[in-house]
N, C-alpha and C positions, 0 to 999 in steps of 0.2 A: 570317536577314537582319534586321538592325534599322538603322530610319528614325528619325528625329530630329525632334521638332514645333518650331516656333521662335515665339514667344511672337504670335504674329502669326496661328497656327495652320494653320501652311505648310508640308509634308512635302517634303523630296526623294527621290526615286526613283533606285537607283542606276541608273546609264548602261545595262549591262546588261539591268535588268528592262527602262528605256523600248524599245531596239533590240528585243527579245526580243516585245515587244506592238505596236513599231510604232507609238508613242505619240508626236506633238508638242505642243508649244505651242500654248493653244486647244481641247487634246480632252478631252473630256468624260468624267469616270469618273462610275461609279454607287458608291456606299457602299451597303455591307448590312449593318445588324447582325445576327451570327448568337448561337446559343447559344456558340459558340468565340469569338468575336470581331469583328473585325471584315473582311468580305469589300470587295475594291475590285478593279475590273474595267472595263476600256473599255467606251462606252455606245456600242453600236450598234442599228440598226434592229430591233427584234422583226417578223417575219413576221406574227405573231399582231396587230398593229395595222393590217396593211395589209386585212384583212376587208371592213369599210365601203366599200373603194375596188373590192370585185369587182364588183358591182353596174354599173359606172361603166368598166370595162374591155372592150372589143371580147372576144366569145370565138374569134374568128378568129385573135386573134393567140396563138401559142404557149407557154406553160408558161416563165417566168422560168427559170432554173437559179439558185436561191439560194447555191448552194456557190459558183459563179462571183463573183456580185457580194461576197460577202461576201470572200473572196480578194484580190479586185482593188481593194475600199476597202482593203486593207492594202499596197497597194502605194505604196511611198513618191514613186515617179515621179508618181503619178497625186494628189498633195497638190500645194496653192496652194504 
């Protein structure tokens, strides 16, 4: 699949990929350069940054299900 840069250095996405990742207007990718290339990926919450916040969390309340919320941010009903 090849993207096109426009002097402005603005890629478009075919329609496809966006449906496929469930990507709008406004969301955030992360760039990675790798030894291949380059990698681009929606930026969603790392687990691993919410650390700091167990501290500061009741332990009475139950075990997040991370698979859940990660799902359900993909859900296109659930966007502004």
């Amino acid at each position: 699949m090849l993207v096109k840069m426009t002097s402005k250095r603005q890629v478009t996405f075919p329609k496809a990929v966006v449906e496929k990742l469930h990507l709008k207007a406004g969301d955030s990718l992360a760039v990675q350069e790798t030894e291949d290339g380059i990698l681009i990926r929606p930026h969603r919450f790392e687990v691993s940054r919410l650390a700091p916040l167990r501290e500061k969390i009741s332990q009475d309340l139950p075990a997040p299900n991370f698979d859940t919320i990660r799902h359900a941010s993909l859900d296109p009903r659930l966007r502004d």
